[in-house]
N, C-alpha and C positions, 0 to 999 in steps of 0.2 A: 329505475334507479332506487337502489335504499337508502338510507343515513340513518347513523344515530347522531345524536347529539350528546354531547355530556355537559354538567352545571348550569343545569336550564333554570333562568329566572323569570319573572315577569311576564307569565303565560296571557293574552290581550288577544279575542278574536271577536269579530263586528258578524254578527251575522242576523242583522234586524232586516225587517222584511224589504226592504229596496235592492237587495241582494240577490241578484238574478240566480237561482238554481244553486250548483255548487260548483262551478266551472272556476278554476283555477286558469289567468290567462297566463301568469309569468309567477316563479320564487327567485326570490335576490337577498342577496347577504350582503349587509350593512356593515362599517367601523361603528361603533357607539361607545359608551360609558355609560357606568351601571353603579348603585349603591351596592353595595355586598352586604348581606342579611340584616337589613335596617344600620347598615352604619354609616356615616355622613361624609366619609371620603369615599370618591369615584375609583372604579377600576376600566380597565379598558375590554369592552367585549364585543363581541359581535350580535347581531340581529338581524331576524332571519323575517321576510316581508313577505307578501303576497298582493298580489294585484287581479281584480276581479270586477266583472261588471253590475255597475249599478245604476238604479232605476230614478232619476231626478222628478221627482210628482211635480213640482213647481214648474219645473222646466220644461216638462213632459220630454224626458229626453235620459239617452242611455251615454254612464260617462263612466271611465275607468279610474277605481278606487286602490291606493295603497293602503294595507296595514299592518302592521306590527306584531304576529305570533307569539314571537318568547326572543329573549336574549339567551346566549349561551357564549361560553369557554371553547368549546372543543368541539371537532365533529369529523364524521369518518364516513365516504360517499363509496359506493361501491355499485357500479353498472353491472343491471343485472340481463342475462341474453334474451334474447326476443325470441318466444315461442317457436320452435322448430329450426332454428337456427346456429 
């Protein structure tokens, strides 16, 4: 699959070291509210998540983390064909 996104704000990605590899387990798109370019009234946007495993030291144990990518406006999803098919 590809996408673009358009009016992307608020670019946020966690990848300190309790972060197993780079395995993407799910992406989900949120409702949110968003400042628009440092101004103090809310617009309404979307956010774009990811969920991925992570490593608990305290815990010693593996638990599945959300986080927050970027917000955006707009986006355009387009399935792309599977090799030889």
């Amino acid at each position: 699959m590809r996408a673009e996104f358009r009016d992307v704000q608020d670019i946020v990605i966690d990848l300190s070291e309790g972060f197993l590899g780079n395995t993407i387990i799910c992406l989900s798109i949120r409702s949110e509210s968003r400042r628009r370019d440092g101004q103090t009234t809310e617009e309404p946007c979307l956010e774009l998540h990811f969920t991925r495993h992570y490593y608990d030291r305290e815990h010693r144990r593996y638990d599945l983390r959300a986080s927050r990518l970027f917000t955006f406006m707009d986006a355009t999803f387009a399935e792309s064909p599977f090799p030889g098919g």
